[in-house]
N, C-alpha and C positions, 0 to 999 in steps of 0.2 A: 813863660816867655812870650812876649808878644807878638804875631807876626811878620814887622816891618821893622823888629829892631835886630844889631847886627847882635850878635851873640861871640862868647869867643867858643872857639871847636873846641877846647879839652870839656865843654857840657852837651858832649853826643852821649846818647846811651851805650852799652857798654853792647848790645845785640845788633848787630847791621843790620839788620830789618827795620827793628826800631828806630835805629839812627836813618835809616832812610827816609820813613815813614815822617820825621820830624823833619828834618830838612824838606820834603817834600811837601807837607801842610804848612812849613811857615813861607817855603819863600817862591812855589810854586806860581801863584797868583800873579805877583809882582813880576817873575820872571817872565812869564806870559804875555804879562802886558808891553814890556818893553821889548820882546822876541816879536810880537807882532807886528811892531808898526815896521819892522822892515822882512818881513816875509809879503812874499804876493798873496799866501792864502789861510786860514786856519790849521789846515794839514799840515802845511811846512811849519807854520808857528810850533804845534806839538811835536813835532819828531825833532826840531831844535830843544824842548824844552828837557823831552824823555832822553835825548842824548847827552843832554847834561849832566839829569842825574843819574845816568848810567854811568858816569865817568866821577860822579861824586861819591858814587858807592863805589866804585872800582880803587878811589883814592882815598877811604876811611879811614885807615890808619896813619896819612899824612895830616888829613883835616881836624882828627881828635887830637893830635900832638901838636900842632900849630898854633903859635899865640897869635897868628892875624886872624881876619873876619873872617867868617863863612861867606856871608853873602856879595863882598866883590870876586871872591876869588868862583863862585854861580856865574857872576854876571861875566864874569873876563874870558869864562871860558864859554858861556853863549854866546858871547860877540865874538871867540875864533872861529865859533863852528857858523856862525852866520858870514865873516867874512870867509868862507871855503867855500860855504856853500853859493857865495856872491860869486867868486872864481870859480868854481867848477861850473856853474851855468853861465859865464861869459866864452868861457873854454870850449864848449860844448854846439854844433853849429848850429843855427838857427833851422828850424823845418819848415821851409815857405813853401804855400802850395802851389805847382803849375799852371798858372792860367795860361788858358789854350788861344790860340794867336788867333781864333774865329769860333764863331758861337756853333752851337751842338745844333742849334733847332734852326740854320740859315742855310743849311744844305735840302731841303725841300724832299728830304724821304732819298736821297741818292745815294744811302749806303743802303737802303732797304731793299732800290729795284735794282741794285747789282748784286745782292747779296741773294733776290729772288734768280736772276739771272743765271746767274753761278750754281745752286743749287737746282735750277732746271734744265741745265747744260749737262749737271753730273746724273739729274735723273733720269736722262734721255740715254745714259750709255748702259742703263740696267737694263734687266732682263726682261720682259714682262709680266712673268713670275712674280717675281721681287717688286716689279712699279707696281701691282697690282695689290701686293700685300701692305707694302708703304701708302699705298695711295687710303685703302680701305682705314688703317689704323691709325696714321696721323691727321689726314683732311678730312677724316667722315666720323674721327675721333671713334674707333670701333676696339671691343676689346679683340684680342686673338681666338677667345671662344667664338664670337661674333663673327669675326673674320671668315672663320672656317669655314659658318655656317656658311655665309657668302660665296664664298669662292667653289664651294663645295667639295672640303679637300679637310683630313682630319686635323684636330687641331693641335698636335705633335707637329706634322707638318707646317701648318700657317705659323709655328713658334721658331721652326727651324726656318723657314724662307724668312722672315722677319729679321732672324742676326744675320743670316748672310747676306739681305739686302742692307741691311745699315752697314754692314762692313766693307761692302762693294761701295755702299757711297759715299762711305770716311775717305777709302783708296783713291778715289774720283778727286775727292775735292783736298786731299793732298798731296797728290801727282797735278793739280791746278797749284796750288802752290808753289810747289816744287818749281815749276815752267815758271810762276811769276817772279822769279827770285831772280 
């Protein structure tokens, strides 16, 4: 059997696999060709062409007892699944991105020095303990063993001042929050 000619269904093999396997090496190609030019991309091309003959295996024993053609009744059922798939992406809303009413880089650093602001407002309500341990490990980028050494305090301690100044100055900056709302 050649390819591109229609065949009638009672000459499927008598195994679904095999009859698959034929239906799929003869009219594959073709079916591809014409699933393509109306998909956006390759991908959608294949999963139009695999759902086809997932639904031609699924209906083998209509297609071996039918005296019409195999290959429109491929093609009629590619072209339902391509016009659903045409509707269900018209169906579906579009995802436009937000562009922002003013550009990012035209505020000249004014979320940086409020945001420095903000954060040295909350660091001024710590301890000096705590500004001490912060100060060493973030701006002098020190580990906590280092710290300790520093500060002269063990380093149990400079781990444990470390979480409670970060968490006095989570508190800080949202109880500022809180007020700016």
């Amino acid at each position: 059997m050649s390819p591109n000619t229609d065949s009638p269904r009672g000459e499927l093999p008598g195994d679904p696999d095999a009859a698959i396997r034929q239906l799929y090496s003869q009219y594959a190609p073709t079916l591809r060709g014409y699933v393509e030019r109306f998909c956006p991309d390759r991908a959608s091309a294949d999963d139009i062409v695999q759902e086809t003959f997932i639904r031609a295996w699924r209906h083998l024993p209509l297609l071996r007892t039918d005296d019409r053609m195999i290959r429109p009744w491929l093609f009629r059922v590619a072209r339902n699944l391509l016009t659903d798939a045409n509707r269900a992406a018209r169906a579906r809303p579009r995802i436009v991105p937000v562009e922002p009413t003013w550009e990012a880089g035209t505020d000249s650093g004014l979320d940086e020095v409020l945001d420095r602001q903000l954060l040295s407002a909350a660091f001024r309500h710590l301890s000096p303990a705590h500004q001490s341990v912060l100060l060493e490990t973030f701006y002098r980028g020190g580990t906590t063993a280092s710290v300790a050494r520093e500060l002269g305090i063990p380093h149990g301690t400079a781990r444990s001042r470390l979480h409670y100044a970060l968490d006095a100055l989570r508190q800080q900056l949202q109880e500022h929050d809180e007020i700016a709302r």
